[in-house]
C-alpha positions in Angstrom: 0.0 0.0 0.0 2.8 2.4 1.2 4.6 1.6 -2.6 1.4 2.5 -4.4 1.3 5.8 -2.3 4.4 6.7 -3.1 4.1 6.3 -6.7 1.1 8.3 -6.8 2.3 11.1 -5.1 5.7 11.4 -7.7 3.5 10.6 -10.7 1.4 13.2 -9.6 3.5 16.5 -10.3 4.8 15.0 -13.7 1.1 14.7 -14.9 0.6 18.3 -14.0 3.3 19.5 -15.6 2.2 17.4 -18.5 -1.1 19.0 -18.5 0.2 23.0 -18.1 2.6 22.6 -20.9 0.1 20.9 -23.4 -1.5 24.0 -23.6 1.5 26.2 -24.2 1.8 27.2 -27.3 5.5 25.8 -29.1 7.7 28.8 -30.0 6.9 30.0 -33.5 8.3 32.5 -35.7 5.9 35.3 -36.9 5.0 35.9 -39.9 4.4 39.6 -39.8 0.7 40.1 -39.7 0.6 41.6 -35.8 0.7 45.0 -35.6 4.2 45.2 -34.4 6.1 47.4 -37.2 9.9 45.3 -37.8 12.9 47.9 -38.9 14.8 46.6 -41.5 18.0 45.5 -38.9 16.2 43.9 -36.6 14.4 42.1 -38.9 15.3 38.5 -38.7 12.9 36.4 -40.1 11.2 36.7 -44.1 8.7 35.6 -45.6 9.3 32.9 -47.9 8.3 34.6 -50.8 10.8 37.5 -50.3 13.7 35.5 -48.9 13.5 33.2 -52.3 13.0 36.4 -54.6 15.9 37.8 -52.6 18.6 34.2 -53.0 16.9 35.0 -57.2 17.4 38.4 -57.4 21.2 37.8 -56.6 23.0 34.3 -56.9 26.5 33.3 -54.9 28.7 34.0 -58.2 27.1 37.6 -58.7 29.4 40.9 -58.1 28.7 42.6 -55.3 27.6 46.0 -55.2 29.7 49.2 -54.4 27.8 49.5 -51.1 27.9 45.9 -49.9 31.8 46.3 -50.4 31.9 49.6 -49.4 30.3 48.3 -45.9 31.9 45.5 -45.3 35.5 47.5 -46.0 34.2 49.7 -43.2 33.2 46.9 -40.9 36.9 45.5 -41.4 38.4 48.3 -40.5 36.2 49.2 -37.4 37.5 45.5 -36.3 40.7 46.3 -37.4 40.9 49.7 -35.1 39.0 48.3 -32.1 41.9 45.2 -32.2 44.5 47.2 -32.5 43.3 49.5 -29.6 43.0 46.9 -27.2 46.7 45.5 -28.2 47.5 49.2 -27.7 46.2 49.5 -24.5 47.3 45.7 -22.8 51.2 46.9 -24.1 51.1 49.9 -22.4 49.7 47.8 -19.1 52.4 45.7 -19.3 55.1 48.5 -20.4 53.9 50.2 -16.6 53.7 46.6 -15.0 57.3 46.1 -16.1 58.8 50.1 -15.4 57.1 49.5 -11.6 58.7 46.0 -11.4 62.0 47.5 -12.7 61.6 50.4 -10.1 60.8 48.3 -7.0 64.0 46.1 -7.8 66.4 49.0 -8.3 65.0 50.5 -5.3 65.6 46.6 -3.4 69.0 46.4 -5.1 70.0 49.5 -3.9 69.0 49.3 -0.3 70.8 46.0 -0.2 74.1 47.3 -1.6 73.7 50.2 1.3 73.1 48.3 3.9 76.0 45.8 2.8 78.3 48.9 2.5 77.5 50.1 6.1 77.5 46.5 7.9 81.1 46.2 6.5 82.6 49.4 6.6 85.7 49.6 8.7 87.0 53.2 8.5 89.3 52.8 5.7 87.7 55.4 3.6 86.9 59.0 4.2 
């Protein structure tokens, strides 16, 4: 009796769940008849009509455009900058990680060499 109890009562919550997410809806794209007005780069989805008139309209082999080159030579050279910023900036970290390190171990070395002078000093010098 206890085994039949205990079956119930963890069948139980599955069947609920079951039942709650029958009646969600699956996730679907639209297709652009709500009254929610998509800009052109947000835009991720077509219709099937336009995306086929679009893969017509121009094949893999055709030139590109002025404009499609034009932006993707920009986009290029945007990455190109922000990279060579960021290289930019880690060198200079490490350029002032290494002038500190430097510093601190001329400043070690010299406190050394002074103290090593004055420990064995012996009146010899003026």
């Amino acid at each position: 009796m206890a085994r039949t109890h205990t079956v119930l009562l963890t069948l139980l919550p599955t069947v609920l769940i079951l039942i709650v997410l029958a009646g969600v809806e699956s996730a679907a794209v639209k297709d652009g008849k709500d009254s929610e007005a998509q800009t052109g780069a947000s835009k991720v989805f077509m219709p099937a009509s336009d995306a086929s008139n679009f893969f017509k309209r121009r094949s893999r082999r055709s030139p590109r455009t002025y404009e499609e080159y034009y932006a993707e030579q920009r986009v290029k050279m945007a990455t190109n900058e922000r990279r060579r910023e960021h290289l930019e900036e880690q060198n200079n970290k490490y350029e002032n990680y290494l002038e500190e390190e430097r510093d601190e171990q001329y400043e070690r070395t010299r406190e050394k060499n002074e103290q090593w002078r004055e420990f064995h000093y012996d009146g010899q010098y003026p």
